[in-house]
C-alpha positions as CSV (number, residue, x, y, z in Angstrom):
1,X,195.2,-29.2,-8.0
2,X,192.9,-31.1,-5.9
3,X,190.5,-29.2,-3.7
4,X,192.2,-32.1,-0.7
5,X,195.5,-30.6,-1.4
6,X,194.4,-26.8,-1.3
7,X,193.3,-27.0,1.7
8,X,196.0,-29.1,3.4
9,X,197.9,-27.2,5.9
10,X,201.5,-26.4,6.3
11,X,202.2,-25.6,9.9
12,X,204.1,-27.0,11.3
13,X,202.8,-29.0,15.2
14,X,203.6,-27.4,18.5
15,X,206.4,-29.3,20.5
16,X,204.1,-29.9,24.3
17,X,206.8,-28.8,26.6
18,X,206.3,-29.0,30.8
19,X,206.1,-26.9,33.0
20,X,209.7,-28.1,34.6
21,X,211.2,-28.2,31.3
22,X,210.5,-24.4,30.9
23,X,212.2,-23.8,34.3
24,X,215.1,-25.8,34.0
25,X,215.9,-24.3,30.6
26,X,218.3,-21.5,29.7
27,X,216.0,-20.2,27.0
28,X,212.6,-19.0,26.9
29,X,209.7,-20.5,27.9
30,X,207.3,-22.0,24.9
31,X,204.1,-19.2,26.0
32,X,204.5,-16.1,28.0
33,X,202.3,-16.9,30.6
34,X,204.4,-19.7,31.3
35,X,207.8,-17.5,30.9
36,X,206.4,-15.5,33.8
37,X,205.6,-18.2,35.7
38,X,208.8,-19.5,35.7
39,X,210.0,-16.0,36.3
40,X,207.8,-15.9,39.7
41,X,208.6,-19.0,40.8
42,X,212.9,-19.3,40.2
43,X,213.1,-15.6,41.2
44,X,211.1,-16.4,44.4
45,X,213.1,-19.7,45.2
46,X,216.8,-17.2,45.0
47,X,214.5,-14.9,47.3
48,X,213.8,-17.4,49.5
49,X,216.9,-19.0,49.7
50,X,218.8,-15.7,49.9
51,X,217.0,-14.0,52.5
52,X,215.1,-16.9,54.4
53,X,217.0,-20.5,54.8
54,X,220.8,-19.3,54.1
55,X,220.1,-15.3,55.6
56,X,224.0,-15.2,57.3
57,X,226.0,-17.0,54.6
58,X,225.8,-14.0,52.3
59,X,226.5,-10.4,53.1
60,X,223.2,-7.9,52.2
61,X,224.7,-6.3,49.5
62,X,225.2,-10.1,47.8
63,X,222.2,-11.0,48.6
64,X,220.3,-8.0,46.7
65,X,223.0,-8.4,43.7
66,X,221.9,-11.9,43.8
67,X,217.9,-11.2,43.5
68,X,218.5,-8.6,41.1
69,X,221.2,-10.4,38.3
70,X,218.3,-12.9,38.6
71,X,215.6,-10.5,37.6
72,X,217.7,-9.2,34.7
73,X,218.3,-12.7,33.6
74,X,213.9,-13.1,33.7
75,X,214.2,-10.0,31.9
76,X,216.3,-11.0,28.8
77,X,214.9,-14.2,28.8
78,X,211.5,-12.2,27.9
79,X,213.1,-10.4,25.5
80,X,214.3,-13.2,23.8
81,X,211.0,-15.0,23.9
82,X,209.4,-11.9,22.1
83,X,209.8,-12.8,18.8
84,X,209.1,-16.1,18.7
85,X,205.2,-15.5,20.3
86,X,204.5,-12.5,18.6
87,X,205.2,-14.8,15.4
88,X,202.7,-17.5,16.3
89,X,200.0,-14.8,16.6
Protein backbone atom coordinates (compact mmCIF):
# COMPACT_ATOMS: atom_id res chain seq x y z
CA UNK A 1 0.00 0.00 0.00
CA UNK A 2 0.67 3.50 -0.66
CA UNK A 3 1.66 5.73 2.17
CA UNK A 4 -1.57 8.23 0.36
CA UNK A 5 -3.78 5.43 0.97
CA UNK A 6 -2.71 4.64 4.75
CA UNK A 7 -3.33 7.63 5.75
CA UNK A 8 -6.71 8.31 4.03
CA UNK A 9 -9.49 8.48 6.39
CA UNK A 10 -12.68 6.63 6.76
CA UNK A 11 -15.10 8.76 8.63
CA UNK A 12 -17.61 9.40 7.63
CA UNK A 13 -18.68 13.74 7.34
CA UNK A 14 -20.98 15.30 9.86
CA UNK A 15 -24.58 16.13 8.40
CA UNK A 16 -24.69 20.42 9.54
CA UNK A 17 -28.19 20.41 11.00
CA UNK A 18 -30.02 23.95 12.34
CA UNK A 19 -30.85 24.91 15.07
CA UNK A 20 -34.82 24.74 13.97
CA UNK A 21 -34.30 21.47 12.54
CA UNK A 22 -33.27 20.17 16.03
CA UNK A 23 -36.40 21.66 17.60
CA UNK A 24 -38.84 20.66 15.14
CA UNK A 25 -37.55 17.06 15.28
CA UNK A 26 -38.98 14.07 17.19
CA UNK A 27 -35.43 12.77 17.76
CA UNK A 28 -32.48 13.98 19.34
CA UNK A 29 -30.60 16.81 18.68
CA UNK A 30 -27.12 16.33 16.60
CA UNK A 31 -24.84 17.78 19.99
CA UNK A 32 -25.96 17.95 23.56
CA UNK A 33 -25.63 21.41 24.02
CA UNK A 34 -27.95 21.85 21.35
CA UNK A 35 -30.41 18.96 22.81
CA UNK A 36 -30.67 21.22 25.87
CA UNK A 37 -31.23 24.09 24.15
CA UNK A 38 -34.01 22.90 22.50
CA UNK A 39 -35.06 21.48 25.78
CA UNK A 40 -35.00 25.20 27.44
CA UNK A 41 -36.49 26.76 24.84
CA UNK A 42 -39.84 24.17 23.73
CA UNK A 43 -40.28 23.47 27.46
CA UNK A 44 -40.35 27.29 28.10
CA UNK A 45 -42.69 28.05 25.10
CA UNK A 46 -45.47 25.03 26.74
CA UNK A 47 -44.67 27.13 30.06
CA UNK A 48 -45.41 30.14 28.62
CA UNK A 49 -48.24 29.21 26.77
CA UNK A 50 -49.72 27.24 29.60
CA UNK A 51 -49.41 29.49 32.34
CA UNK A 52 -49.08 33.06 30.66
CA UNK A 53 -51.18 33.70 27.13
CA UNK A 54 -53.89 30.74 27.53
CA UNK A 55 -53.82 30.76 31.82
CA UNK A 56 -57.94 29.98 32.01
CA UNK A 57 -58.36 27.54 29.08
CA UNK A 58 -56.76 24.73 31.10
CA UNK A 59 -57.48 23.73 34.61
CA UNK A 60 -54.04 23.81 37.00
CA UNK A 61 -53.68 20.32 37.33
CA UNK A 62 -53.55 20.21 33.16
CA UNK A 63 -51.50 22.70 33.11
CA UNK A 64 -48.68 21.11 35.40
CA UNK A 65 -49.32 17.54 33.65
CA UNK A 66 -48.75 19.46 30.52
CA UNK A 67 -45.19 21.05 31.67
CA UNK A 68 -44.19 17.98 33.14
CA UNK A 69 -45.09 15.10 30.11
CA UNK A 70 -43.08 17.74 28.29
CA UNK A 71 -40.01 17.43 30.57
CA UNK A 72 -40.15 13.65 30.43
CA UNK A 73 -40.35 13.79 26.77
CA UNK A 74 -36.72 16.31 27.05
CA UNK A 75 -35.77 13.62 29.16
CA UNK A 76 -36.00 10.55 26.93
CA UNK A 77 -35.00 12.46 24.14
CA UNK A 78 -31.51 12.81 26.12
CA UNK A 79 -31.41 9.44 26.77
CA UNK A 80 -31.77 8.55 23.34
CA UNK A 81 -29.13 11.00 22.22
CA UNK A 82 -26.62 9.34 24.61
CA UNK A 83 -25.32 6.89 22.65
CA UNK A 84 -24.89 8.40 19.65
CA UNK A 85 -22.43 11.47 21.26
CA UNK A 86 -20.66 9.40 23.52
CA UNK A 87 -19.75 7.42 20.20
CA UNK A 88 -18.39 10.40 18.39
CA UNK A 89 -16.04 11.08 21.36
Amino acid sequence: MTRWADNEQTSKPQAKRSLAADLMSLGPASTPGRELLAAVLQIGAVALLCFVVFPDRLSEVMRWGLLAATFVYFVFRFAAGLPKWLQRR
